[in-house]
BAZA-300965 format. One record per residue (C-alpha): z, x, y negated; residue in one letter. Coordinates in pm, 1 decimal, always signed. Layout:
<pts>
(pt (Z; X; Y); 'A') ...
</pts>
This chain:
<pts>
(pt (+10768.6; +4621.0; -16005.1); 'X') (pt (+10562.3; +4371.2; -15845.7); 'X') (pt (+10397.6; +4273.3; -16116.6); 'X') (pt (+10286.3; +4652.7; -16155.9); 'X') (pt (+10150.4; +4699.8; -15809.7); 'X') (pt (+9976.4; +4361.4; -15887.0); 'X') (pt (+9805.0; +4503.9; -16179.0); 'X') (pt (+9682.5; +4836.5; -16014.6); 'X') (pt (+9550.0; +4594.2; -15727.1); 'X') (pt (+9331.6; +4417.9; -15981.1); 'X') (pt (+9234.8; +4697.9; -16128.8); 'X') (pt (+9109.3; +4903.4; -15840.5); 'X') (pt (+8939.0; +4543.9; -15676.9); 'X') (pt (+8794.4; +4559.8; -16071.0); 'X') (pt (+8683.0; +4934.9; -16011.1); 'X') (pt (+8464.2; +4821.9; -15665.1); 'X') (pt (+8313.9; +4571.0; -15833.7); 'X') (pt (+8208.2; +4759.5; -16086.4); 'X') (pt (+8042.8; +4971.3; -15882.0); 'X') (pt (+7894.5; +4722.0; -15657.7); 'X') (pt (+7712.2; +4593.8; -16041.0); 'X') (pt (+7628.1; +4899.0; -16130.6); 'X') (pt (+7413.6; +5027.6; -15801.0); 'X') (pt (+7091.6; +5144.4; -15923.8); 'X') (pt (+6752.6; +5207.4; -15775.5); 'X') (pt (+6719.8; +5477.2; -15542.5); 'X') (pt (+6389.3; +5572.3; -15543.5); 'X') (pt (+6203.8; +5726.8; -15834.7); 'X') (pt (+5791.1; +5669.3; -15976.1); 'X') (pt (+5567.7; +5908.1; -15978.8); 'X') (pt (+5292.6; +5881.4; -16298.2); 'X') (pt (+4953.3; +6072.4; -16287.3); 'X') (pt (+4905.8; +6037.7; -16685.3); 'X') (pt (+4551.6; +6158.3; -16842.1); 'X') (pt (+4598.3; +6489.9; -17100.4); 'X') (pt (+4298.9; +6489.9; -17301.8); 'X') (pt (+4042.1; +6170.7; -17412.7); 'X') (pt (+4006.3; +6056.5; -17060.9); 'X') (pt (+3765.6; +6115.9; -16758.1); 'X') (pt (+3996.1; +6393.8; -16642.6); 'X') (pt (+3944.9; +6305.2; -16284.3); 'X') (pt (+4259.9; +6135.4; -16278.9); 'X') (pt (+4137.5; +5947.2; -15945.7); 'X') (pt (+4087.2; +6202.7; -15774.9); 'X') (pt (+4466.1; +6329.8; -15757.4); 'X') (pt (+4573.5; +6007.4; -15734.1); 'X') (pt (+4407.6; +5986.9; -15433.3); 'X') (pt (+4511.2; +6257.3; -15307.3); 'X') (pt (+4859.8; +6136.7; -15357.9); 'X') (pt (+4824.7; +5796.3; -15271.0); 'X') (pt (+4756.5; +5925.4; -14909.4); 'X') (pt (+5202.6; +5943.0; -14884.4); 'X') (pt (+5234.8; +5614.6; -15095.6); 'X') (pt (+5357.9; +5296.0; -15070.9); 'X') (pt (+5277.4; +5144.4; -15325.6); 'X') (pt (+5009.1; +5230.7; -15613.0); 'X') (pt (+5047.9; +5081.4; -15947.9); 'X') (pt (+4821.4; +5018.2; -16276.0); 'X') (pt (+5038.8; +4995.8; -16581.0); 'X') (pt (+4805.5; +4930.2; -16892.2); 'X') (pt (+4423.6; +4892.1; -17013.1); 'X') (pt (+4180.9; +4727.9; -16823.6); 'X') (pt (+3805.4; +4775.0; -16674.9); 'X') (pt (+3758.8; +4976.1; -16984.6); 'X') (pt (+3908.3; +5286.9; -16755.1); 'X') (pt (+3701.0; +5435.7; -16505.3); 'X') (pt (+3814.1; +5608.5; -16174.1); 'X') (pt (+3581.2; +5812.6; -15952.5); 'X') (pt (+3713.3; +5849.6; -15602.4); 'X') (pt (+3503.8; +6072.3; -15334.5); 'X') (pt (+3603.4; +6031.1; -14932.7); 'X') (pt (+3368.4; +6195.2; -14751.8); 'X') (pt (+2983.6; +6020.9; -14836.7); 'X') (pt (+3120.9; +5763.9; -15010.6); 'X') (pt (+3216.8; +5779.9; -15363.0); 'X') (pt (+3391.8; +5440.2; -15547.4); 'X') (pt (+3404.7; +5347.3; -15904.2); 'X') (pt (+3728.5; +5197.2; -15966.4); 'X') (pt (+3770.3; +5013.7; -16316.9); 'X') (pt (+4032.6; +4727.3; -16219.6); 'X') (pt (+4175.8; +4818.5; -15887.8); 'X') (pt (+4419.6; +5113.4; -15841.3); 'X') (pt (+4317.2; +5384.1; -15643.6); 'X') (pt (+4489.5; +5393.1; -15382.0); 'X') (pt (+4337.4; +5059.9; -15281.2); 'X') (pt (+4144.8; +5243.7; -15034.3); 'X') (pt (+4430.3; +5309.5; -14860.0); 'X') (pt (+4547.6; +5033.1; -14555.4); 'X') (pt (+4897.1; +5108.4; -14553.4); 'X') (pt (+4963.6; +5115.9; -14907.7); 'X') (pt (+4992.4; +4779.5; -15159.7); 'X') (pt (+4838.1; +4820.0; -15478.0); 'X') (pt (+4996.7; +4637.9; -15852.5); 'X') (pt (+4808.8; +4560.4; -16145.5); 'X') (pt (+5124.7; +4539.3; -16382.2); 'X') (pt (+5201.1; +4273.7; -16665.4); 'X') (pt (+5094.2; +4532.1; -16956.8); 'X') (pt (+4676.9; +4531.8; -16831.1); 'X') (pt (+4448.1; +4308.2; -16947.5); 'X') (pt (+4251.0; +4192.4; -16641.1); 'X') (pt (+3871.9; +4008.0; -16646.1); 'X') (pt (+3884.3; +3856.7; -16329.1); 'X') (pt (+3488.2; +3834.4; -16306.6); 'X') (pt (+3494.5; +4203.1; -16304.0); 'X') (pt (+3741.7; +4229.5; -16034.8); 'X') (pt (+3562.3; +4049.3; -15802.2); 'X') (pt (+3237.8; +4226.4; -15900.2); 'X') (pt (+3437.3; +4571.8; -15868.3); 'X') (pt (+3535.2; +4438.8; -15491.7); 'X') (pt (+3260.1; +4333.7; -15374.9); 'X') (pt (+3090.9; +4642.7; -15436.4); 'X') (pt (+3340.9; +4870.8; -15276.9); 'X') (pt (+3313.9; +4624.6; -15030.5); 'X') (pt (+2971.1; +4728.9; -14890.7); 'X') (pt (+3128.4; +5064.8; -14895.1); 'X') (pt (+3371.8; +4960.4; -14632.5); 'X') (pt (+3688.5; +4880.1; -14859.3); 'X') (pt (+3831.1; +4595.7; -14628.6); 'X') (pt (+4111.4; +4395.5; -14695.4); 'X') (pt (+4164.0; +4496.2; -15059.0); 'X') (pt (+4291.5; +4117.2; -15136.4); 'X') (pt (+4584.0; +4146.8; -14935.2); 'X') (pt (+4701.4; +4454.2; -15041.9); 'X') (pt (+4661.5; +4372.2; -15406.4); 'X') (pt (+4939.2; +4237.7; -15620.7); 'X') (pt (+4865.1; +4106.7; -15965.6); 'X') (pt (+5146.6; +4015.4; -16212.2); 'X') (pt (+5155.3; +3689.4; -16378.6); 'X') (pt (+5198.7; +3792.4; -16704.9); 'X') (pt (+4884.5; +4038.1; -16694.7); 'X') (pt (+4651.2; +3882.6; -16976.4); 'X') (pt (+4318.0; +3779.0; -16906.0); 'X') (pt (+4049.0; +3879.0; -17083.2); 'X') (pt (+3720.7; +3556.7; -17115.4); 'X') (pt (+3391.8; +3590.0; -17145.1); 'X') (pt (+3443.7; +3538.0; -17514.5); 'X') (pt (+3676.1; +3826.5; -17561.7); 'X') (pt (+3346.3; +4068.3; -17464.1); 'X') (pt (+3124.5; +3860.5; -17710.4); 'X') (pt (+3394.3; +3917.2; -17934.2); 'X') (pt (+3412.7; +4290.3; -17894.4); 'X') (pt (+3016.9; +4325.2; -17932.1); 'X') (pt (+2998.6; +4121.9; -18272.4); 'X') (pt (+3277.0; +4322.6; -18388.3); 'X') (pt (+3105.8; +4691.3; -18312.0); 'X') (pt (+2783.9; +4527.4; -18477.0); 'X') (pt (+3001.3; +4456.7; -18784.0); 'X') (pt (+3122.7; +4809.2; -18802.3); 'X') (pt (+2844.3; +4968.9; -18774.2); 'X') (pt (+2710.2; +4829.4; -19054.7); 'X') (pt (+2939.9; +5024.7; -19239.8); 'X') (pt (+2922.2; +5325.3; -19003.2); 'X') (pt (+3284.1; +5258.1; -18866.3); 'X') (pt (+3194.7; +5185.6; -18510.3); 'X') (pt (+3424.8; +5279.3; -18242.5); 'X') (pt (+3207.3; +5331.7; -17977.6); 'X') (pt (+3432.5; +5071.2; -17735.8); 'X') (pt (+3353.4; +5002.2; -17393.3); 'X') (pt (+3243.8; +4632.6; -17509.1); 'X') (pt (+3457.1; +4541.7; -17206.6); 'X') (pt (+3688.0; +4246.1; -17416.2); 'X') (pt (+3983.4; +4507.7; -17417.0); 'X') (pt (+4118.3; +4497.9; -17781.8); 'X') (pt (+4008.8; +4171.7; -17880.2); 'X') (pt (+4269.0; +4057.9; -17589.1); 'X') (pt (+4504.3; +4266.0; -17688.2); 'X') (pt (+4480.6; +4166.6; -18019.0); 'X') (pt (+4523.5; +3783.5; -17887.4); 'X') (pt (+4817.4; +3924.6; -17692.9); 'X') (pt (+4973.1; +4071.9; -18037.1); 'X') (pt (+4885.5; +3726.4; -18206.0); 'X') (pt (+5056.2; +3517.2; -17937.7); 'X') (pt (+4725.3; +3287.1; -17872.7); 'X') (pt (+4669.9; +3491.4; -17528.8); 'X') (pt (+4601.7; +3358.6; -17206.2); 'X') (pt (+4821.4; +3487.1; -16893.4); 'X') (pt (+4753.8; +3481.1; -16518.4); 'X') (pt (+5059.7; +3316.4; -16514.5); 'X') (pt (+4925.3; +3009.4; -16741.3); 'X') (pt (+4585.8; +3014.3; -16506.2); 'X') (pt (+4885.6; +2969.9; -16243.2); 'X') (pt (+5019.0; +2621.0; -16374.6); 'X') (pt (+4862.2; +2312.9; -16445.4); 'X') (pt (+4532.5; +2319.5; -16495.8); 'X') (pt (+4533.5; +2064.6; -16798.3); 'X') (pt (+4751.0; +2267.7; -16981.7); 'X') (pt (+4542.2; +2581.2; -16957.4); 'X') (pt (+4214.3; +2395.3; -17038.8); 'X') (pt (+4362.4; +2271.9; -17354.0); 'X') (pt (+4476.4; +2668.9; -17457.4); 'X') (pt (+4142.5; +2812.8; -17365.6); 'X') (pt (+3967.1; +2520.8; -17593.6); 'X') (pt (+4200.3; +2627.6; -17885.7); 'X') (pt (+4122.3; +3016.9; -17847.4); 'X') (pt (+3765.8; +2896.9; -17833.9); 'X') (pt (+3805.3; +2731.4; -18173.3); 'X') (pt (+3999.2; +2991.0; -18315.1); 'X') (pt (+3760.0; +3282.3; -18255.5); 'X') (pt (+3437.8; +3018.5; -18352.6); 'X') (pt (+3567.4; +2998.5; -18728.3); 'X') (pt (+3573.2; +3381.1; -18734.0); 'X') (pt (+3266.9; +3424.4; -18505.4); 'X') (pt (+3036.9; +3080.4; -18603.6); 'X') (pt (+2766.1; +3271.4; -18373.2); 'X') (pt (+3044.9; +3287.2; -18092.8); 'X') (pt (+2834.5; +3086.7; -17765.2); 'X') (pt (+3043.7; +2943.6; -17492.5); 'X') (pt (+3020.6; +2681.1; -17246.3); 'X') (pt (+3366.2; +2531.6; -17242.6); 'X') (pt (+3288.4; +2320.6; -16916.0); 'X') (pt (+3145.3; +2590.2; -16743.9); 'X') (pt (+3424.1; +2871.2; -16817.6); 'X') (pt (+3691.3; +2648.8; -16690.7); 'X') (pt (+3506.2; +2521.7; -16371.1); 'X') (pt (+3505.0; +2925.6; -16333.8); 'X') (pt (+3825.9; +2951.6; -16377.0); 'X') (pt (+3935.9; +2697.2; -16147.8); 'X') (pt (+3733.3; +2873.9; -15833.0); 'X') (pt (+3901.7; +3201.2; -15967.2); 'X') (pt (+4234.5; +3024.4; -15949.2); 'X') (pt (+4231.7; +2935.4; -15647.4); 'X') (pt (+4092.2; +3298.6; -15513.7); 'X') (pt (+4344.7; +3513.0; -15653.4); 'X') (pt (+4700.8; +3284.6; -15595.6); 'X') (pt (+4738.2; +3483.5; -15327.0); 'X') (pt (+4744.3; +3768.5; -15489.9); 'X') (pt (+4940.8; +3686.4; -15783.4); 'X') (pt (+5325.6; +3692.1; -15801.3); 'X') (pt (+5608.4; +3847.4; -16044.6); 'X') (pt (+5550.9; +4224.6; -16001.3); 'X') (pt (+5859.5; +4307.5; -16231.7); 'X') (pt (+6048.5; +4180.3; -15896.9); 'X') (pt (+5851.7; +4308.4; -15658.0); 'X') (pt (+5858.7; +4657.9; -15821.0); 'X') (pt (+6216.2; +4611.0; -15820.8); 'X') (pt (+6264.8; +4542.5; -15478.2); 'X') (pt (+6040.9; +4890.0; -15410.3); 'X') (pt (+6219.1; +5120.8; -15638.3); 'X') (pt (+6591.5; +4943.4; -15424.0); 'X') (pt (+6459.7; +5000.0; -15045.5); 'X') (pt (+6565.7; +5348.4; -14914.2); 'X') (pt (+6203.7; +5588.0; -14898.0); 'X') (pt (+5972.9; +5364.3; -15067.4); 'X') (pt (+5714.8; +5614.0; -15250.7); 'X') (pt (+5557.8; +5518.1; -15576.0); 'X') (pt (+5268.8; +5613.5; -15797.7); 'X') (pt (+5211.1; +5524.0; -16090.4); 'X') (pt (+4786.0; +5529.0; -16226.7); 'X') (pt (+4780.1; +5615.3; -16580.0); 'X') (pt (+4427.0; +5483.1; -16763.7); 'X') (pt (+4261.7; +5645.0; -17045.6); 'X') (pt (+4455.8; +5899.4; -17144.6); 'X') (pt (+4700.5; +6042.3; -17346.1); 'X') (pt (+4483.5; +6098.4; -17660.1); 'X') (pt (+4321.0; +5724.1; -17667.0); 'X') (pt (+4691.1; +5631.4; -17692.8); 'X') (pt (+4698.1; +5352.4; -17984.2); 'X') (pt (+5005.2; +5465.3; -18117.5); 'X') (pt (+4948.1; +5880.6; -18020.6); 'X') (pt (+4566.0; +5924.9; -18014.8); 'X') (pt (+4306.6; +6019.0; -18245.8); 'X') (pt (+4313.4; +5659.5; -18421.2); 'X') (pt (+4109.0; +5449.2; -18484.8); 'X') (pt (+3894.3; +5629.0; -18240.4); 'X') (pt (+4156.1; +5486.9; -17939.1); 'X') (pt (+4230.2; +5247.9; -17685.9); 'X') (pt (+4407.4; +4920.6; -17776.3); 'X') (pt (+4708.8; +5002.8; -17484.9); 'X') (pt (+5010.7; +5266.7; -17476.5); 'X') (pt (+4802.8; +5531.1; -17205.6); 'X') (pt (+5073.5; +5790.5; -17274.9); 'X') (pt (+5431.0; +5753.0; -17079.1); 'X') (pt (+5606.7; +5471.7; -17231.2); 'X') (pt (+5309.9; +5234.0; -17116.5); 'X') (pt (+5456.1; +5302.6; -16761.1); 'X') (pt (+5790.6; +5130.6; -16873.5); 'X') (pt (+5624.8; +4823.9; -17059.9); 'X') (pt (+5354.7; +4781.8; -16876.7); 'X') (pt (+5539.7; +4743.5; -16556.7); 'X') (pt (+5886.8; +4691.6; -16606.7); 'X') (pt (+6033.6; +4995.2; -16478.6); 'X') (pt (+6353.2; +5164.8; -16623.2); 'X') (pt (+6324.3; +5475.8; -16792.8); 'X') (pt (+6532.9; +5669.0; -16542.8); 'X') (pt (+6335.6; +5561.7; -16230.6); 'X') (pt (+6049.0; +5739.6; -16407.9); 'X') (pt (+6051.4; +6094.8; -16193.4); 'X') (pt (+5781.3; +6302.2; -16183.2); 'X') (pt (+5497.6; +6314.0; -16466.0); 'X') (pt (+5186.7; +6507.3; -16378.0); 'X') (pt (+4906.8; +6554.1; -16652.6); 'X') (pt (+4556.8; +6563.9; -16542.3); 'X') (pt (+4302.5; +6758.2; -16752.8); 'X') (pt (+3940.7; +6925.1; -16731.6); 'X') (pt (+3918.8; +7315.6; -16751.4); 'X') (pt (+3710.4; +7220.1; -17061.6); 'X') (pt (+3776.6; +6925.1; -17258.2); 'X') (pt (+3504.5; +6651.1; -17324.3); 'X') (pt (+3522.4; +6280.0; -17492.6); 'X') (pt (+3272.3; +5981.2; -17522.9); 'X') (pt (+3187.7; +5822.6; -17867.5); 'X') (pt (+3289.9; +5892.5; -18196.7); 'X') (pt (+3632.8; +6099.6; -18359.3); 'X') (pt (+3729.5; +6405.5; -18438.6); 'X') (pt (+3672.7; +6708.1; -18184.0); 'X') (pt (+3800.9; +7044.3; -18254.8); 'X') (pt (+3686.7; +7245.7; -18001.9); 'X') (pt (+3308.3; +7086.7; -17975.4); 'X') (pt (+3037.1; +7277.6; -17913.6); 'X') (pt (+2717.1; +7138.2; -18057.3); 'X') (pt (+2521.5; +7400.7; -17908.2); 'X') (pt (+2305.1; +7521.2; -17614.2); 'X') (pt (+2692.5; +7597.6; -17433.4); 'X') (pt (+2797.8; +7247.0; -17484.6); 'X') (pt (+2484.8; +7140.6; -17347.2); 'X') (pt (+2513.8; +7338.1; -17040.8); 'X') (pt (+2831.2; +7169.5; -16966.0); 'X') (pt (+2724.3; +6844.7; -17038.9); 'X') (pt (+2450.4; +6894.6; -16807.6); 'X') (pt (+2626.0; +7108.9; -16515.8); 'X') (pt (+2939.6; +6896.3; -16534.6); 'X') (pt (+2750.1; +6589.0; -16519.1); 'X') (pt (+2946.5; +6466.7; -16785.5); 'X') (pt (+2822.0; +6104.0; -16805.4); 'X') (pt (+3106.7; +5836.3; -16901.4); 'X') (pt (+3241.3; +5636.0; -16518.1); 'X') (pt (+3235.8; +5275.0; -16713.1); 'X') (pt (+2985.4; +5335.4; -17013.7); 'X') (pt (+2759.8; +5565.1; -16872.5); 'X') (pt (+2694.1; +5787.2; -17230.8); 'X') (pt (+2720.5; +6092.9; -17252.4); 'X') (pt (+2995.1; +6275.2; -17316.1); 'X') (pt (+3066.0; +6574.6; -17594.6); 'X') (pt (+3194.3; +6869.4; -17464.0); 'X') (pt (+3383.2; +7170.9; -17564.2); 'X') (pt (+3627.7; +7460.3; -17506.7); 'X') (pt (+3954.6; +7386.1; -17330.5); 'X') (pt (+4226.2; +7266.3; -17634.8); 'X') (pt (+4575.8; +7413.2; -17616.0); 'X') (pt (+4694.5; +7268.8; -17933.2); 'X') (pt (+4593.7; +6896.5; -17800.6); 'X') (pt (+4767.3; +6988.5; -17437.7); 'X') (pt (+5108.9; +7127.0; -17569.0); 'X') (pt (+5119.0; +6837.5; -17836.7); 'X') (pt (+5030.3; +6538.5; -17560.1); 'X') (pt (+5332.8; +6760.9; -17360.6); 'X') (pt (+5527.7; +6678.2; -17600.7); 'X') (pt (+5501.6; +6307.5; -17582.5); 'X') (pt (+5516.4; +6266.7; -17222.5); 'X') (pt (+5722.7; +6593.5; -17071.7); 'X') (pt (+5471.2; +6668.7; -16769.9); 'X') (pt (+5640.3; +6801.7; -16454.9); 'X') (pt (+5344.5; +6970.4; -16367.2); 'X') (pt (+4996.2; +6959.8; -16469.0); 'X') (pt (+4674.7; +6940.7; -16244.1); 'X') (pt (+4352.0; +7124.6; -16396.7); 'X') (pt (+4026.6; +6988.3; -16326.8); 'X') (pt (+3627.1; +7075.2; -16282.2); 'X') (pt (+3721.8; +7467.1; -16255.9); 'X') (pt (+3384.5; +7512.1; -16105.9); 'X') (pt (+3221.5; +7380.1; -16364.9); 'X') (pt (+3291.2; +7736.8; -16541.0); 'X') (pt (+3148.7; +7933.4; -16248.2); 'X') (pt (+2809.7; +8005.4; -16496.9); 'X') (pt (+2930.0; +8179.9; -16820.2); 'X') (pt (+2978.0; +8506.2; -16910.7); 'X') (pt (+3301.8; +8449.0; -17134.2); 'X') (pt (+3496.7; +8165.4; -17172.4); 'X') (pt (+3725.6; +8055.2; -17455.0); 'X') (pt (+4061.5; +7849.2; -17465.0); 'X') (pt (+4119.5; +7756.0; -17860.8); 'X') (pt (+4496.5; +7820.2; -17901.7); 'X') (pt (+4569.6; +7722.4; -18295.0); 'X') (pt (+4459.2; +7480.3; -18585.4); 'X') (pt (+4403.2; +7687.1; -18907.2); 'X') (pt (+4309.3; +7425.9; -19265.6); 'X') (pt (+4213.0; +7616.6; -19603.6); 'X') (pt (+4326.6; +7915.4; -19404.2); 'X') (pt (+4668.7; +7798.0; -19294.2); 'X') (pt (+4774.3; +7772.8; -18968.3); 'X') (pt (+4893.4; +7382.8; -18883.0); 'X') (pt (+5258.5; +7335.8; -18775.8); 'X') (pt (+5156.4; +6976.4; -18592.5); 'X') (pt (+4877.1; +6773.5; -18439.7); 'X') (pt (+4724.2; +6594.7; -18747.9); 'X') (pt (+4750.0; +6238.9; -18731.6); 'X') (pt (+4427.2; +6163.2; -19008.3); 'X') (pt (+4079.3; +6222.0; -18892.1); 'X') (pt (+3963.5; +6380.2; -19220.9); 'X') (pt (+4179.3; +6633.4; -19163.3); 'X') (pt (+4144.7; +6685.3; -18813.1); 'X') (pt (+3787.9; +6704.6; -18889.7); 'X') (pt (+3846.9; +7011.8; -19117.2); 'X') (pt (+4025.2; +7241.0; -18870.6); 'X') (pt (+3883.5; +7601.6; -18771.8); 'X') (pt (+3994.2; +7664.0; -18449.0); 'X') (pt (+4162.7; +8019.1; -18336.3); 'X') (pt (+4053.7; +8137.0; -17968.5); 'X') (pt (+4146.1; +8386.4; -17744.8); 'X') (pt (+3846.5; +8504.6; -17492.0); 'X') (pt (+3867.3; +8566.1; -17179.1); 'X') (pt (+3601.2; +8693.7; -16950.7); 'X') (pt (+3409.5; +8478.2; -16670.6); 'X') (pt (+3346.8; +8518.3; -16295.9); 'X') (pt (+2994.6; +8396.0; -16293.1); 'X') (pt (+3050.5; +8330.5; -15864.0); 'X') (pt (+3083.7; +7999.8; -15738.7); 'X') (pt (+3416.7; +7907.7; -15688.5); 'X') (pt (+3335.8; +7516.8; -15497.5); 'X') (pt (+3421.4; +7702.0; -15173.6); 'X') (pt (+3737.3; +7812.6; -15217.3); 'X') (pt (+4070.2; +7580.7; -15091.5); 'X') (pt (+4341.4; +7861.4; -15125.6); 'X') (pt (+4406.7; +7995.7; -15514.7); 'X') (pt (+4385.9; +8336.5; -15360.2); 'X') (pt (+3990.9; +8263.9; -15244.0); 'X') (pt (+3908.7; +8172.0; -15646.3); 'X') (pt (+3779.9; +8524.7; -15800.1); 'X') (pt (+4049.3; +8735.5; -16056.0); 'X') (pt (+3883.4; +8606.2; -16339.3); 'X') (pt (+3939.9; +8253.5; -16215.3); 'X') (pt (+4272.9; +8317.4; -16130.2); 'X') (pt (+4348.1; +8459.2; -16469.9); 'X') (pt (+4216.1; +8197.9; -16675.4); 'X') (pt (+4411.9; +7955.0; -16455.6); 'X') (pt (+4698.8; +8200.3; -16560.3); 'X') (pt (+4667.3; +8163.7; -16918.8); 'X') (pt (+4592.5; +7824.4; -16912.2); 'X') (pt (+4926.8; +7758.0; -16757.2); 'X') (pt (+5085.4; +8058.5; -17021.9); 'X') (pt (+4958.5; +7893.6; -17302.4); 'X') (pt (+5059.5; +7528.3; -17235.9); 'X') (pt (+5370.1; +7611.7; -17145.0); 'X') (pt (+5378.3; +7339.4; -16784.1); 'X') (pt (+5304.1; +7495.2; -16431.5); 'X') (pt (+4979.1; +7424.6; -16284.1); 'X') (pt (+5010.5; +7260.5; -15953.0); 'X') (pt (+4625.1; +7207.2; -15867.7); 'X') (pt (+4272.7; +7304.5; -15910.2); 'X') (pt (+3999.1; +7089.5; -15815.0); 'X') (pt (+3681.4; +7303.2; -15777.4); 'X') (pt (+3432.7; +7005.3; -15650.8); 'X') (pt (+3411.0; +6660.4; -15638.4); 'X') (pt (+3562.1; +6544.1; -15270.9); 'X') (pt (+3901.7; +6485.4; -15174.3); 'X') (pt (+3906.6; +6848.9; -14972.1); 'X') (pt (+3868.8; +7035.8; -15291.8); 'X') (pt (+4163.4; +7042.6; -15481.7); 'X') (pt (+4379.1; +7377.8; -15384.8); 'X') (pt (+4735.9; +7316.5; -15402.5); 'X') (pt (+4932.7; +7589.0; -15554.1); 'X') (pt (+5290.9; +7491.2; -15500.2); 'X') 
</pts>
């Protein structure tokens, strides 16, 4: 009998510590992901959102992305920094899965700094296990779009050093913060191997060993304050009661390396699961998703385009949306708004709610169209095509819908936006199949109307 009371009394002392282990975090993320090729105006929300965060968070790419934030007169170009670095009261992570060229972080801050962005260096935290990305990693990247388009297979990449240090990263012969962090010795003699290794592929490579590490000793020293193991620190955020969290997406869904239009992508995962890898977070602290996306789509270099409109309309967007490209400053195509591309990027990341862009934009035409279905050799396609050729090929099916040719920059309530406005909005949301949760009409922080 004794014995059996015994055993009940180790088994319910075995039952409280099993729920002691298996607390969880109590506080969810919240990811702003892009839903078309980038340049969404991804910033913009996040900004908007960052205003009730804690904590603002980068999760993959590098200064390849480009962020436009407007408060008030001043208007900041993030490429590196989150977002919500603007704010005072919130800390801002650049996770383990970006690669990070610490030359053009301290160029990016410096210039926000003579826009009044004080104190960014103690709000930032920057993982150790981020990769760097050298000098020679942009040499690199130039050679290699020279090479290409000798054979007419350029990519049309930022030349920023992105995928040659991923590609290092994949290949194990990386450099991390975290190695920048150590002795000094020890990371001299790994940046002179990666120097020979990319010399026998690139004999016209040119670096000043001597010089690059004296760099990199001054940049040592600058950002140790900064630098510390964010998979912890997250940790600790997503454990302490109220904590909010916001997750930056970069790029966006459909320069995805594994999901995008490749080869025409970005060398990161810019589509959900980059939030998990690329910071360390658990799948079910992920809460909600929101995808970003222009009333009209648009993309900058080469690859497929369905909806493009090589035309005097296309040009008029180009040209009213001042669609130049944040980080490489080219122009950027532009066509229809893509329903097909929307529901399929859906698909891979399950958006909570969706936030539609640049509505104002539209204010000029007489008709506008949304395309709605892929049709090849007269067929209608059952899925997003993975090849280019055939993506190429595709007719696209539209349904038109009439404009509202009066300026809707004014309006901050969706009942001031005119019917026609309204009911494109409507459809928009009808077609995709996600509810539409804002409308930015302009480029300031003031003009995005909320509608639930």
């Amino acid at each position: 009998m004794s014995n059996h009371v015994a055993v009940e009394n180790n088994s319910n002392s075995a039952s409280s510590n099993t729920k002691k282990l298996r607390s969880q975090p109590v506080n969810k993320v919240t990811v702003v992901l892009g839903a078309q090729w980038g340049d969404e105006g991804k910033g913009k929300l996040v900004d908007l959102l960052a205003t009730e965060a804690d904590v603002v968070c980068r999760c993959a790419g590098g200064n390849n992305a480009g962020h436009t934030v407007v408060v008030g007169d001043k208007e900041y170009d993030f490429h590196l920094l989150p977002s919500g670095i603007i704010h005072p009261n919130c800390t801002s992570v650049i996770g383990n899965g970006l690669v990070v060229h610490l030359p053009g972080l301290f160029e990016e801050a410096e210039k926000a700094l003579t826009k009044g962005l004080n104190g960014w260096h103690e709000r930032l935290r920057i993982s150790d296990r981020a990769h760097l990305v050298l000098d020679l990693h942009q040499q690199v990247d130039g050679l290699q779009e020279q090479e290409k388009s000798k054979n007419k297979s350029s990519l049309g990449t930022t030349k920023k050093g992105i995928g040659p240090t991923y590609s290092c990263k994949a290949s194990r012969t990386g450099l991390r913060v975290c190695d920048l962090m150590g002795d000094f010795e020890i990371f001299s003699d790994k940046f002179r191997t990666l120097v020979r290794i990319h010399k026998k592929l690139f004999p016209q490579l040119e670096v000043d060993e001597e010089a690059e590490l004296q760099k990199y000793k001054v940049y040592k020293e600058k950002i140790k304050p900064m630098v510390c193991d964010t998979v912890y620190f997250m940790d600790s955020m997503l454990r302490e009661p109220g904590k909010r969290i916001l997750v930056e997406g970069a790029n966006a869904t459909m320069l995805d390396i594994d999901f995008g239009t490749y080869p025409y992508v970005t060398s990161s995962n810019c589509s959900i699961g980059g939030v998990c890898t690329g910071l360390g977070v658990p799948p079910r602290s992920i809460g909600e998703v929101y995808g970003v996306f222009k009333a009209y789509t648009t993309r900058v270099g080469d690859g497929a385009f369905p909806t493009e409109l090589m035309n005097e309309i296309g040009d008029l967007l180009q040209s009213t949306g001042q669609e130049f490209g944040v980080t490489t400053k080219r122009r950027r195509r532009c066509g229809w708004l893509d329903v097909v591309l929307l529901k399929y990027v859906n698909m891979i990341n399950g958006f909570s709610a969706l936030a539609m862009t640049k509505l104002d934009i539209l204010d000029i035409f007489d008709e506008i169209k949304i395309g709605v279905k892929y049709v090849l050799n007269g067929e209608p396609l059952e899925s997003f095509p993975a090849r280019q050729d055939v993506l190429k090929e595709v007719d696209v099916e539209y349904v038109t819908m009439p404009g509202w040719k009066s300026c809707t920059a004014n309006a901050r309530r969706f009942e001031d936006l005119p019917e026609a406005a309204q009911n494109y909005v409507r459809k928009a949301e009808e077609l995709i199949g996600v509810p539409i949760k804002w409308v930015g009409v302009g480029k300031s922080r003031d003009s995005i109307i909320k509608l639930f």
